[in-house]
C-alpha positions in Angstrom: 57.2 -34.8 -15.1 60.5 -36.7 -14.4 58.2 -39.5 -12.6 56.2 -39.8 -15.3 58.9 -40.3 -17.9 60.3 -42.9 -15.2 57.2 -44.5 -15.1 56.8 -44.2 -19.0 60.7 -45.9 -19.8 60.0 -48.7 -17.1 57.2 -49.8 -18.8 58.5 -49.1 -22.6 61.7 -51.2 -21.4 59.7 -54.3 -19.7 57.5 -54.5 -22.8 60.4 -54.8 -25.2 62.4 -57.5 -23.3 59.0 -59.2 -23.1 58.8 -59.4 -27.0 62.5 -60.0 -28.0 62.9 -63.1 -25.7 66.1 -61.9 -23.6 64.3 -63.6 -20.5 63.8 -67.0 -20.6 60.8 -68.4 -20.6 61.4 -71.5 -17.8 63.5 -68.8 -15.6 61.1 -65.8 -15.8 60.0 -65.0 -12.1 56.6 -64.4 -11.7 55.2 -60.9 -13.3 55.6 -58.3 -10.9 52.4 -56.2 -10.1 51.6 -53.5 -12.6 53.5 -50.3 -11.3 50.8 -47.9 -10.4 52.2 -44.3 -10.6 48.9 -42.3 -9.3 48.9 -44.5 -6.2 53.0 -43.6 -6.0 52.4 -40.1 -6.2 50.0 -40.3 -3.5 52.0 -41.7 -1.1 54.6 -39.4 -1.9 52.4 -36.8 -1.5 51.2 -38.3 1.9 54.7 -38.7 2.9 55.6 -34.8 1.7 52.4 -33.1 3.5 54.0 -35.5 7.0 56.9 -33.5 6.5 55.6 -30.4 5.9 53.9 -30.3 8.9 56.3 -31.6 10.9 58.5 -28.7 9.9 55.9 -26.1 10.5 55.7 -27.1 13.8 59.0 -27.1 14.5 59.4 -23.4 13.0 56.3 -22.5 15.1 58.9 -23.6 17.9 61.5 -22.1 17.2 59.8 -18.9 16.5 58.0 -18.8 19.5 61.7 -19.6 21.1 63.2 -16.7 19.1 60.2 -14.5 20.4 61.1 -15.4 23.9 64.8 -15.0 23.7 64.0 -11.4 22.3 61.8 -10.9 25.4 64.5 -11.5 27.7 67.3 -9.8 26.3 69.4 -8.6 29.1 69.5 -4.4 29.4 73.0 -2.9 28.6 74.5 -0.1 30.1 74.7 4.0 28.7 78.2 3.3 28.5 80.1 0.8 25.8 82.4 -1.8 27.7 85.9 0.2 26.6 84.5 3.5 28.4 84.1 1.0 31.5 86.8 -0.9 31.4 89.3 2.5 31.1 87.3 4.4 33.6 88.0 1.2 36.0 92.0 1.5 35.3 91.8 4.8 36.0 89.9 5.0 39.4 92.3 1.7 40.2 94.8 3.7 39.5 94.0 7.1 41.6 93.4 4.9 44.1 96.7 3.3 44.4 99.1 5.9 43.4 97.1 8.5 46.0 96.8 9.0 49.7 93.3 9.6 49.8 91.1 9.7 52.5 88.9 6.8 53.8 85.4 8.4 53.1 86.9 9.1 49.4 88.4 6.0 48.7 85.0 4.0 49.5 83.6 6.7 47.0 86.6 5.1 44.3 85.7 1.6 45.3 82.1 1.9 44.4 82.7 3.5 41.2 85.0 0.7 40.4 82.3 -1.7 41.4 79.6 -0.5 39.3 82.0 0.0 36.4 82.9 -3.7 36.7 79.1 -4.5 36.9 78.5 -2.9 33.3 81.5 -4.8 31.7 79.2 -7.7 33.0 76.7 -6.8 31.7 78.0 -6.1 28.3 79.4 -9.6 28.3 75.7 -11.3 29.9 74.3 -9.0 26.5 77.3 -10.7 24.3 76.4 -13.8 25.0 72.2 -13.2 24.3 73.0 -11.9 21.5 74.8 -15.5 20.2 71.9 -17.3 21.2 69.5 -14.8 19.1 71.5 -15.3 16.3 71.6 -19.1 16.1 68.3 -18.7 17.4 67.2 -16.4 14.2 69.4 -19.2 11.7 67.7 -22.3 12.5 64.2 -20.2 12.2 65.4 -19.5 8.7 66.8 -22.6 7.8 63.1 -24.3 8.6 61.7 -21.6 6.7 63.7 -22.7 3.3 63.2 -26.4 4.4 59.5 -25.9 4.7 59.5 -23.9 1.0 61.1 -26.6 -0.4 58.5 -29.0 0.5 56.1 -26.6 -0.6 57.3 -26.6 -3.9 58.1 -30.3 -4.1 54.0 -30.7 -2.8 53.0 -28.3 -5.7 54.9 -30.7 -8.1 53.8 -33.8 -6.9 49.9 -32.6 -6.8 50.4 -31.4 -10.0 51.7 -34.5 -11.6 49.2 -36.3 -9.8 46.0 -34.6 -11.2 47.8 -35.1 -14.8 48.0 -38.9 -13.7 44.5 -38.8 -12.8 43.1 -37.2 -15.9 45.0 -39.3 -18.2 43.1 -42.1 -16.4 39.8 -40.8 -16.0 40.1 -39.6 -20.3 41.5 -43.0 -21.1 44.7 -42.1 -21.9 48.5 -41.9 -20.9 49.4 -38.3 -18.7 51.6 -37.5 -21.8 49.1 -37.6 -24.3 47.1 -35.1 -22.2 46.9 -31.6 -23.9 45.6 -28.1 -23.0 44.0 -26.0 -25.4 41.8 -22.3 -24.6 39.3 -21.1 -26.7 37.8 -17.5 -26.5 34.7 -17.0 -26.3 32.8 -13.6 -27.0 31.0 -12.9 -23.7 27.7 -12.4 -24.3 27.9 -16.0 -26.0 29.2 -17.4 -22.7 25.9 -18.0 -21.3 24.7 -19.5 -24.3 27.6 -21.5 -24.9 27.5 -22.9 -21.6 24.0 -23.6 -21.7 21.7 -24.3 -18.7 23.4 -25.4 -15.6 26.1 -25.9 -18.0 24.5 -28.5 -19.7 26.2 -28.3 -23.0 29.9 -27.9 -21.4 28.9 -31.5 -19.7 27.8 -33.0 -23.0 30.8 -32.2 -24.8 32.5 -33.6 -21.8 30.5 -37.0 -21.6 30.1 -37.7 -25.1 34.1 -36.7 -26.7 36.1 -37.5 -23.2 37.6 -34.6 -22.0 37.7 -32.4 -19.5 36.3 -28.5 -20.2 36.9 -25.9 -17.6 35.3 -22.7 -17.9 36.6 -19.0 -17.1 33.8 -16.2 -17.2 35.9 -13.3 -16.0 38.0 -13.9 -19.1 35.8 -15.5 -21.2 37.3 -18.4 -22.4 37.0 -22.6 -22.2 39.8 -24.7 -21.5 40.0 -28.0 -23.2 42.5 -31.0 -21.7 42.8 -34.5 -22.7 44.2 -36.2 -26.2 45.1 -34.1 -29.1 41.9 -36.0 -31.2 39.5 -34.8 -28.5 40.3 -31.9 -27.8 40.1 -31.2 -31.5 36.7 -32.9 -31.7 35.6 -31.0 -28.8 37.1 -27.5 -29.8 35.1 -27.6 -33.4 31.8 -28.4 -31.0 33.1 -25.5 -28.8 33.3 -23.3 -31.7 29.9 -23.8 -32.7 28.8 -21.5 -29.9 32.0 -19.3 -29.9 32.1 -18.5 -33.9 28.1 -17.8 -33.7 26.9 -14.8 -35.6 23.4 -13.2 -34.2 21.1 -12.0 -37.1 17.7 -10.6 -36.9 15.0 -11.1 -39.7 11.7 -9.0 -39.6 8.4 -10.1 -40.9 5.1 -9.0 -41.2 2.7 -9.3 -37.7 0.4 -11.4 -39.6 3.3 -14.1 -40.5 4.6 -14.1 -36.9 1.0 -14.3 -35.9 0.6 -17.3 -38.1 3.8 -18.8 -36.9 2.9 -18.5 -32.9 -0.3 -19.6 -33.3 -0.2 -23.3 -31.7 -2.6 -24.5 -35.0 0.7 -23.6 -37.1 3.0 -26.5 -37.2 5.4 -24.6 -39.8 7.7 -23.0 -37.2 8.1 -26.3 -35.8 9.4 -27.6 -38.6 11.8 -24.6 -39.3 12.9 -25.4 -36.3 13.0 -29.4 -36.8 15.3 -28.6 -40.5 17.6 -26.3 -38.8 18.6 -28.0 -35.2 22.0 -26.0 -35.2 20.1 -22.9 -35.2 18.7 -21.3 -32.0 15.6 -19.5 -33.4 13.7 -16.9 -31.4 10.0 -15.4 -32.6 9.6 -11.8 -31.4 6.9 -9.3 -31.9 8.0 -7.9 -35.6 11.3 -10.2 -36.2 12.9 -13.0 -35.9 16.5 -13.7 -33.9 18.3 -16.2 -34.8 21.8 -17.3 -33.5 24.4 -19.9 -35.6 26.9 -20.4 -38.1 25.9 -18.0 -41.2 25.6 -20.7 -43.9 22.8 -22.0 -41.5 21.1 -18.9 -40.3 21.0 -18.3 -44.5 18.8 -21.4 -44.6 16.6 -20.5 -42.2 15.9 -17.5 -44.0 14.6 -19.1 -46.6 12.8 -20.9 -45.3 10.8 -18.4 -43.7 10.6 -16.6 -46.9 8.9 -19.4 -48.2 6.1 -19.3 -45.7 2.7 -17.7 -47.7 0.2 -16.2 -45.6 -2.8 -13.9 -46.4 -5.1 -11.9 -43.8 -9.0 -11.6 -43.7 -11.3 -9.2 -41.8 -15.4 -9.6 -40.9 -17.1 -7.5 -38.9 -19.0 -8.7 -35.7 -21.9 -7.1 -34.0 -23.7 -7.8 -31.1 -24.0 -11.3 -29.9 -22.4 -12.1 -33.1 -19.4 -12.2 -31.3 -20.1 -14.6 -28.8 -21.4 -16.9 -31.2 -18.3 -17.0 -32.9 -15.7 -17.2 -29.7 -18.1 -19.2 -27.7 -17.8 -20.6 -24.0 -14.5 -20.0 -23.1 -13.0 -19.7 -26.6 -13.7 -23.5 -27.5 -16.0 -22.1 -30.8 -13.2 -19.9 -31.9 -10.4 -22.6 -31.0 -12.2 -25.2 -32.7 -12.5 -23.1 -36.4 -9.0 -22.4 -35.7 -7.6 -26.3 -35.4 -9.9 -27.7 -37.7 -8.7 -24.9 -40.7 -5.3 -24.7 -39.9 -5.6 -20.3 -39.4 -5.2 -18.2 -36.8 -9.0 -16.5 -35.9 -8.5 -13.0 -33.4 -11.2 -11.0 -32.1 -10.5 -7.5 -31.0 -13.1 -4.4 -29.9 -13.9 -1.5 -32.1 -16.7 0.6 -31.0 -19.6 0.0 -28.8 -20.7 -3.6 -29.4 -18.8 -4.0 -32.5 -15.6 -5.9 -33.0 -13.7 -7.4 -35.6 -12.8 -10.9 -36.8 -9.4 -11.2 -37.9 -7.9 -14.8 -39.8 -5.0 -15.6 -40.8 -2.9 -17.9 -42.5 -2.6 -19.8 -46.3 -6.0 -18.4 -48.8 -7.6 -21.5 -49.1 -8.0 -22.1 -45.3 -9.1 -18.6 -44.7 -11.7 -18.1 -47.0 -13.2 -21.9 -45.9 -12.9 -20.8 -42.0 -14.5 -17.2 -43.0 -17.9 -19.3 -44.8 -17.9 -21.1 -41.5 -18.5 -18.3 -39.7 -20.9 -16.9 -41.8 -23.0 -20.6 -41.4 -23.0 -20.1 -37.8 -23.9 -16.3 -37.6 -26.8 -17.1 -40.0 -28.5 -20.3 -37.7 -28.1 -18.2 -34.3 -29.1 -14.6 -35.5 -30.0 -12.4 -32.3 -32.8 -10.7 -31.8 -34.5 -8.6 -29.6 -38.1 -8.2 -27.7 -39.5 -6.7 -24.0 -42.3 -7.6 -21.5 -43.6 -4.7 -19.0 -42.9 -5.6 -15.7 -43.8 -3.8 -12.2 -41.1 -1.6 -10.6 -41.1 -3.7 -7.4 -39.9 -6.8 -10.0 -37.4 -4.5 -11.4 -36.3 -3.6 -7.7 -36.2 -7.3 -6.9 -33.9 -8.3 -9.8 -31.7 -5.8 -9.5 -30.6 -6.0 -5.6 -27.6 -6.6 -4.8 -25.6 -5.2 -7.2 -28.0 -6.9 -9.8 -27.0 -10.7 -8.6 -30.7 -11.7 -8.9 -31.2 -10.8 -12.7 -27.5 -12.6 -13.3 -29.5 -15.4 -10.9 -32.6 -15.1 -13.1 -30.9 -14.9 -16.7 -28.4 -18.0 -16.0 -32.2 -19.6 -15.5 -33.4 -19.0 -18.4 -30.2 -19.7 -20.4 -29.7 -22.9 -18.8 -33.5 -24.2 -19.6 -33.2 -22.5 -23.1 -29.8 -24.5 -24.4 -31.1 -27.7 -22.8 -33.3 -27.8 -25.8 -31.2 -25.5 -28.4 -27.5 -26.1 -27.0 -26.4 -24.5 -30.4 -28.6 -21.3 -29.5 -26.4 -20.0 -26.7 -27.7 -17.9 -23.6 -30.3 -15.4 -22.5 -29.4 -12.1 -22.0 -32.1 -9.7 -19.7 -32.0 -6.2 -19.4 -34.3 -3.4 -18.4 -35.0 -0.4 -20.9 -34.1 3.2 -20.0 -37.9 4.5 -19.1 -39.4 8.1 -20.5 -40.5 8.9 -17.1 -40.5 8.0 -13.8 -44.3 6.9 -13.6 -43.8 4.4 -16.9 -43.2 1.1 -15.6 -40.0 -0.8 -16.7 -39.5 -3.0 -19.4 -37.7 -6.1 -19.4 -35.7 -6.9 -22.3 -34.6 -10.2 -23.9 -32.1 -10.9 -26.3 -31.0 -14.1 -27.6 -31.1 -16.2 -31.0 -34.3 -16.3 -32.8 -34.3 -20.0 -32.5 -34.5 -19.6 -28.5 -37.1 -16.8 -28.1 -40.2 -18.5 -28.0 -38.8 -20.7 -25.0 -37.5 -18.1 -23.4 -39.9 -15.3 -23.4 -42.5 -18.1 -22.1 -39.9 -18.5 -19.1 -39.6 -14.8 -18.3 -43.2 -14.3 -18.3 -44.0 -17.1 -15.9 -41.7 -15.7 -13.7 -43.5 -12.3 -13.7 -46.7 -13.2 -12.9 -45.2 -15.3 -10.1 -44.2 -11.9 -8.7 -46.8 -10.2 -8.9 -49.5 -12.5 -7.2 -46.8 -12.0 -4.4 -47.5 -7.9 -4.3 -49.7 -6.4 -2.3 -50.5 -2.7 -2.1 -51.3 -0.7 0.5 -52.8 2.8 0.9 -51.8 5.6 3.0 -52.2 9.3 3.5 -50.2 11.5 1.1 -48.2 13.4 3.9 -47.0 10.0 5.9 -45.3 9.3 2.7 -42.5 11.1 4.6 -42.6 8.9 7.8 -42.7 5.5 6.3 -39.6 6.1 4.2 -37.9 8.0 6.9 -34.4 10.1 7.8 -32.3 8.6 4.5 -34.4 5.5 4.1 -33.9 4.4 7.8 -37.7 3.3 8.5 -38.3 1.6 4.8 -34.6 -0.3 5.1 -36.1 -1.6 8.4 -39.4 -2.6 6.5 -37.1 -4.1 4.0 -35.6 -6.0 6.6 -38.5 -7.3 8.1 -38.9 -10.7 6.5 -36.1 -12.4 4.3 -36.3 -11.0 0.3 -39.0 -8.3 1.2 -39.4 -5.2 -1.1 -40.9 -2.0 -0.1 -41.3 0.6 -2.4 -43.3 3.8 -3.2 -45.3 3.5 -5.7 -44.6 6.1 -8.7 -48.2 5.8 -10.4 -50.1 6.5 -6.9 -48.6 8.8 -4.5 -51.2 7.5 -1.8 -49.6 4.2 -1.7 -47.0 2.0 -0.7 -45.8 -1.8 -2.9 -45.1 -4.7 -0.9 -42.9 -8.0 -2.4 -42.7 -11.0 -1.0 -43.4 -14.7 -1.6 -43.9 -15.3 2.1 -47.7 -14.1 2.9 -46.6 -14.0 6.6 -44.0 -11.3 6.2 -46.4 -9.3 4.3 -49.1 -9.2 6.4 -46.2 -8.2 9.2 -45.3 -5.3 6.8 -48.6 -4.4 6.6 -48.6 -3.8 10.3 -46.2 -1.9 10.7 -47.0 0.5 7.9 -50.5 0.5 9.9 -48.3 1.2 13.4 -46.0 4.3 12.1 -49.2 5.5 10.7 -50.3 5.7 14.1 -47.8 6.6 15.7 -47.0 9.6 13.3 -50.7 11.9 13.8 -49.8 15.5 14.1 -51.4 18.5 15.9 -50.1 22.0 16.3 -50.3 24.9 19.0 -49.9 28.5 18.2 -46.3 29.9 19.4 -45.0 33.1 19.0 -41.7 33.9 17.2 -39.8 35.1 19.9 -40.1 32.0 22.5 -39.5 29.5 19.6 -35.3 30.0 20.6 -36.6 29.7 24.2 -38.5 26.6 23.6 -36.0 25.1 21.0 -32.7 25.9 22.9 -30.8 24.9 26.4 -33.8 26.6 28.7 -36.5 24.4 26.6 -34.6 20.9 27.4 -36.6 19.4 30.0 -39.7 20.0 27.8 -38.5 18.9 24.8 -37.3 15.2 27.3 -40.9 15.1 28.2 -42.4 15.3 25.1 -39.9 12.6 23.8 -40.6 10.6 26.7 -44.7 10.4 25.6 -43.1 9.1 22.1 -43.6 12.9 19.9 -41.6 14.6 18.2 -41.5 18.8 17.7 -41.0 20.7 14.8 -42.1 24.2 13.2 -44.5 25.2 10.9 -42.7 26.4 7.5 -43.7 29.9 8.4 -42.7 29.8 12.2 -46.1 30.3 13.4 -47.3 26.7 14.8 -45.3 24.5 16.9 -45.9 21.0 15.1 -46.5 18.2 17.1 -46.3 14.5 15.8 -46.9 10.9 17.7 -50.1 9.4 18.5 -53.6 11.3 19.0 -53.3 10.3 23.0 -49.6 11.3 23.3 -50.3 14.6 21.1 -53.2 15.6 23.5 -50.8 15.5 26.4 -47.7 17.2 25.3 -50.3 19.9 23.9 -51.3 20.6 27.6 -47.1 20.4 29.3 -46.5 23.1 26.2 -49.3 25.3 26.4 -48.5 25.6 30.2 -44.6 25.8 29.3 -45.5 28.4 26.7 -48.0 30.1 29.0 -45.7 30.8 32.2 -42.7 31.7 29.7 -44.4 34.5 27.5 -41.5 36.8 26.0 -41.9 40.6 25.3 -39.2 42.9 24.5 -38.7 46.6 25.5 -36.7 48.8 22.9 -33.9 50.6 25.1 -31.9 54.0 23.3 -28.4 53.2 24.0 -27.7 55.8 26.0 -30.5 54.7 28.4 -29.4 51.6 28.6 -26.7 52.1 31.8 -30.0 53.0 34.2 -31.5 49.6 34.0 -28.2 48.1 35.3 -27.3 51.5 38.0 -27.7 50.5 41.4 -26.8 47.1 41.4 -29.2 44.5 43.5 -31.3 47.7 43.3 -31.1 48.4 39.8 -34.6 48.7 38.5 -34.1 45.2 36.5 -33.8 43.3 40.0 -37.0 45.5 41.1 -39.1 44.2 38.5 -38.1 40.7 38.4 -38.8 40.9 42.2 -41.9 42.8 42.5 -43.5 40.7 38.5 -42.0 37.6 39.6 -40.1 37.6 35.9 -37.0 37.3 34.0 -35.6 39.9 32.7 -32.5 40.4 30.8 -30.9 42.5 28.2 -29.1 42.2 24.4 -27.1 44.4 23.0 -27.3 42.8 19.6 -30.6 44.5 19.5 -30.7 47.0 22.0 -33.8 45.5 23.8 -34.8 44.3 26.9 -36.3 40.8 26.8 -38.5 39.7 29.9 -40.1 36.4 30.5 -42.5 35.2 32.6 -46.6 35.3 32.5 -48.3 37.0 29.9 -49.8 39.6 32.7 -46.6 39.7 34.5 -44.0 40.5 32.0 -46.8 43.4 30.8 -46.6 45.1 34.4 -43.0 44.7 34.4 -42.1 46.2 31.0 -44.8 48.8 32.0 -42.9 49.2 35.3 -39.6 49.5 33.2 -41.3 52.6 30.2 -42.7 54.8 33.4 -38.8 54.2 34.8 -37.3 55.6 31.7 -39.8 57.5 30.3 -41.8 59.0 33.5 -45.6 58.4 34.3 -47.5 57.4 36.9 -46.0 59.9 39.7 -42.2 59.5 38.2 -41.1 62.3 36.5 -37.7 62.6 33.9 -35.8 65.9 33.6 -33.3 66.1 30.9 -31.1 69.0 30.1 -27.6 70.0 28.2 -24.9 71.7 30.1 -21.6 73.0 29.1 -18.6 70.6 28.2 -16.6 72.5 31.2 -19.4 72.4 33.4 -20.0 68.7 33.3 -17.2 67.9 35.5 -18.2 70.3 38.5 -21.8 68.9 38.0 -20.4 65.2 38.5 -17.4 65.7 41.0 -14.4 63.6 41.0 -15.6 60.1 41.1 -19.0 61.2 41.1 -19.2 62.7 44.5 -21.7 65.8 44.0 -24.0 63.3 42.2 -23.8 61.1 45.1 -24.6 63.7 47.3 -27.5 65.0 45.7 -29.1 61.5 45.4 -28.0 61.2 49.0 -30.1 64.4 49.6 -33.1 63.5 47.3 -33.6 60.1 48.3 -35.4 58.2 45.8 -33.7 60.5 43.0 -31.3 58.7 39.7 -29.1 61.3 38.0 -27.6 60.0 34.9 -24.9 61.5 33.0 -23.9 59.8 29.9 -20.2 59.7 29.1 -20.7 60.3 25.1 -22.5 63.3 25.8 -23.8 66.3 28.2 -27.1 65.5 28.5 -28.1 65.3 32.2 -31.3 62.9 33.1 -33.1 63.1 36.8 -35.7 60.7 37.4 -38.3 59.7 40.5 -40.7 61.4 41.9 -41.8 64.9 40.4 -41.7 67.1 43.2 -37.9 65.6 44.2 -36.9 66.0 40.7 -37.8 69.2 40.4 -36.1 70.4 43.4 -32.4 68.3 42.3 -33.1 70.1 38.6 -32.9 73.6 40.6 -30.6 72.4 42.8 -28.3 71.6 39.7 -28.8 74.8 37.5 -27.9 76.5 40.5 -24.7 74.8 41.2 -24.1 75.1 37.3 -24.6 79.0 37.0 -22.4 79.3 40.3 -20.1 77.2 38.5 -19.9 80.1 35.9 -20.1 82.9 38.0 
């Protein structure tokens, strides 16, 4: 400040000895270069930071001196210098008023040594103690030199950025002012607009410099005192803003959106100083109240009325046309705003809005255009296949087909709009479909005369072909596999089954060559799908159809047939061609021949015998002796044996005389006493084992869940064990 009043006095002082005439004109030397005070200050500032860091280095020095000097202070002894310096009198002093002894005078010597030795010290640690301190004071003294600078730097800078403002706001550092304004903060955003665009047109356009403070919401102002006041009342603008919401009915902000309405423009034109925001139900508006009372009015001025038609139909797309243009064109040309929004089914409603006049005019238009493209409605039978065709791929064909038609059709009636093509819901599945067109009446003629070319194109492409009932089956196959392959036999090919005639099969295509290859291969898995059947009986059909029946079931695959049963499980079905069905007839008649199943009821108690004996057991005699298979299930208590149909007869024969007696083998059963049955068995069986030891050829069986005894083989050995036993069992008693 002082070097600004300098600067200020010089030039007040040169001015006015200039304009009285105290130097004279012929002996004025020649003027002296205008005295530049920013450029001063910057070399004093220069000169200052120099300084500054000269005399941080230098306290760096000496602190990095001071650190070392504190490093290397010298240790003192335990004991202050006074206690050494009286406990070396003392020792002098024994020593020399004393006869002592050599060895003990040594001892005093050393002691006076090392006392010495500490006063040393003590002094060495004196004199460290001087250097710290001077050390520790020039340290200082840089310190305060290098705060001074610091605070001569701060004054300098400061003075220099007044300087510069004055000159980059036009006018002289003591003119400049600074003035804050607070702001409310959530106007600060709005008041500093984007990028702070309206801070830096303040700035531009009054000459001053605006600095802004979010954190405490507030602007700073500097420069001249008529400036900053201009600039202030454009700051308050924002800062003294008032927000104020208005609501209005949806069809006046309706009106006002739409872009055909120019009034909300022109609010907006008449009222610049206000920043006017349309919502859903309201407006919000931000600005000085007088002005935001202004736009109120205005908007209560604004007179619009609402009108509703009903559409139904194609009505509606007659109205909005491609893309909107019909509907957007009503709307410009009327000055309203049109909206169409659904209500049930194909109904929707027409909604305008905007001043009476226009609406009632843009509503009479509507009801021109409805009346010259009225829809309506007719249908054309078609074949299924045609129906099959057009709707393929997810219908793109009959979008394919109806863009066709539209496209011919508006060529010659471009006001008449499009085609649309349907198929009707049938009664039944054996009514063909109908193909239904709707479009205006205008259009119908052409387009009806279109569709029904294009049918009886497709049918002269459809063929039919007729096949048994039952390889109905075959051609369509396991979930459509075989008729999908038909299908994809030539390019755009349609097979289908025909609903009316269950004896035949609907070919589509407009290439004759992939129909006649169709028709081939229909004629092939007719061929190759004959059937015959053998007779089977119920109990080898788990045999034939399980692991043991594998091989079989290869070969007949292998001659191109395929098994199955008869719905009643009595007839092994056979299907492939008449040759191949001949020959797997003959492998399974032999495969069904050499394994014949019978089954042998077995009493559960019985059932341990068949097993007794191991490799001997009667099972392993009968598949030995019958050449058979014999096994047992205890699901159903029977004995299964497989083999030849004579075989398995003499070896379930074999197995009834075994269990039951016949034919020179006899069975003896009798009860004996719960106590009794263990002397009759022995421990582990012994006295059985010995008896059938004795009788050769004899089986005694005693059942563990009850006390009925059971000898079997030959009669006269039987009857001889059966005395044997009773006897053993009435000694036993006795």
């Amino acid at each position: 400040n002082k070097l600004i009043k300098h600067w200020q006095r010089t030039t007040t002082n040169m001015t006015t000895m200039s304009s009285n005439g105290d130097l004279p004109q012929a002996q004025a030397p020649a003027e002296p270069a205008p005295f530049d005070l920013g450029a001063k200050l910057s070399q004093r500032l220069r000169e200052h930071t120099a300084t500054r860091d000269r005399t941080q280095r230098r306290m760096e020095t000496e602190a990095g001196q001071l650190q070392n000097l504190t490093k290397a202070a010298p240790k003192r002894p335990r004991e202050s210098k006074t206690v050494l310096e009286q406990k070396a009198k003392r020792l002098e002093r024994d020593r020399t008023t004393r006869s002592l002894p050599l060895a003990q005078e040594k001892a005093i010597l050393r002691q006076i040594d090392a006392a010495k030795k500490g006063i040393r010290q003590h002094d060495q640690g004196d004199k460290h103690q001087i250097l710290l301190r001077r050390k520790k004071a020039e340290v200082e003294a840089s310190r305060a030199a290098l705060r001074t600078i610091n605070v001569t730097l701060s004054e300098i800078e400061t003075a220099l950025s007044k300087v510069e403002l004055g000159k980059k706001l036009g006018c002289l550092p003591s003119e400049v002012i600074c003035r804050d304004i607070s702001c409310p903060m959530n106007k600060m955003n709005w008041a500093m607009g984007k990028n702070s665009e309206n801070v830096k047109e303040i700035e531009d356009s009054v000459g001053v410099e605006i600095d802004v403070d979010k954190m405490r919401a507030k602007f700073t102002v500097r420069g001249s005192q008529v400036r900053v006041d201009e600039a202030v009342l454009r700051l308050e603008k924002f800062t003294k803003a008032v927000d104020e919401e208005l609501r209005a009915s949806s069809d006046v902000i309706s009106y006002l959106l739409s872009q055909q309405s120019s009034v909300l423009n022109k609010i907006k034109e008449n009222n610049p100083e206000v920043v006017i925001d349309l919502l859903a139900t309201r407006f919000k508006m931000r600005g000085h109240p007088d002005k935001i009372q202004k736009v109120k009015d205005d908007i209560g001025g604004v007179q619009v009325f609402s009108k509703t038609r009903l559409l139904v139909g194609r009505e509606t797309s007659h109205v909005v046309g491609k893309t909107g243009g019909t509907l957007h064109a009503f709307s410009e040309k009327y000055g309203v705003v049109m909206d169409v929004s659904k209500k049930d089914g194909d109904k929707t409603t027409l909604r305008v809005i905007g001043p009476s006049e226009n609406v009632d005019a843009a509503l009479a238009e509507v009801d021109k255009l409805l009346v010259e493209n009225e829809e309506i409605e007719e249908s054309i039978v078609v074949d299924p296949l045609l129906k099959s065709e057009l709707l393929n791929n997810s219908g793109a064909n009959i979008k394919e087909f109806q863009r066709s038609v539209s496209s011919a059709v508006e060529a010659g009636h471009p006001e008449a709009g499009g085609v649309l093509l349907s198929f009707g819901r049938n009664g039944s599945k054996e009514e063909n479909p109908t193909l239904i067109l709707k479009c205006s009446r205008c259009a119908m003629d052409r387009a009806k005369s279109l569709v029904t070319k294009k049918v009886e194109q497709f049918e002269s492409n459809v063929i039919s072909i007729d096949v048994p009932e039952e390889m109905i089956s075959a051609i369509i196959g396991k979930g459509g596999a075989v008729i999908g392959d038909l299908r994809h036999e030539g390019k755009g090919a349609v097979v289908e089954t025909d609903a009316n005639n269950k004896g035949a099969i609907k070919v589509y295509s407009s290439d004759s060559t992939t129909r006649d290859a169709i028709r081939q291969k229909i004629d092939q898995i007719i061929a190759e799908n004959q059937t015959g059947s053998i007779p089977i009986e119920k109990g080898i059909i788990g045999f034939l159809l399980g692991d043991p029946g594998k091989d079989m079931r290869n070969a007949c695959s292998e001659l191109g047939c395929t098994l199955n049963m008869s719905t009643d499980d009595t007839e092994l079905v056979i299907k492939g061609t008449n040759e191949k069905i001949k020959q797997a007839s003959e492998l399974l008649k032999d495969f069904l021949a050499k394994n014949f199943i019978a089954e042998l009821d077995v009493a559960s108690d019985e059932q341990p015998l068949l097993f007794m004996g191991g490799s001997d057991s009667i099972l392993h005699q009968v598949e030995n002796k019958h050449n058979v298979k014999a096994s047992f299930r205890k699901s159903k208590n029977v004995l299964e044996a497989r083999g030849e149909a004579g075989k398995v007869s003499a070896a379930l024969d074999d197995i009834k005389c075994f269990l039951n007696g016949g034919d020179g083998v006899a069975v003896c059963k009798f009860k004996v006493d719960d106590k009794a049955k263990g002397g009759v068995i022995g421990r582990g069986g012994s006295n059985i084992a010995k008896l059938e030891d004795e009788f050769k050829g004899i089986l005694i069986h005693v059942p563990k869940d009850n006390n009925t005894i059971s000898i079997r083989g030959p009669e006269d050995l039987v009857e001889k064990c059966r005395i044997r036993l009773i006897t053993a069992i009435a000694t036993a008693r006795v």
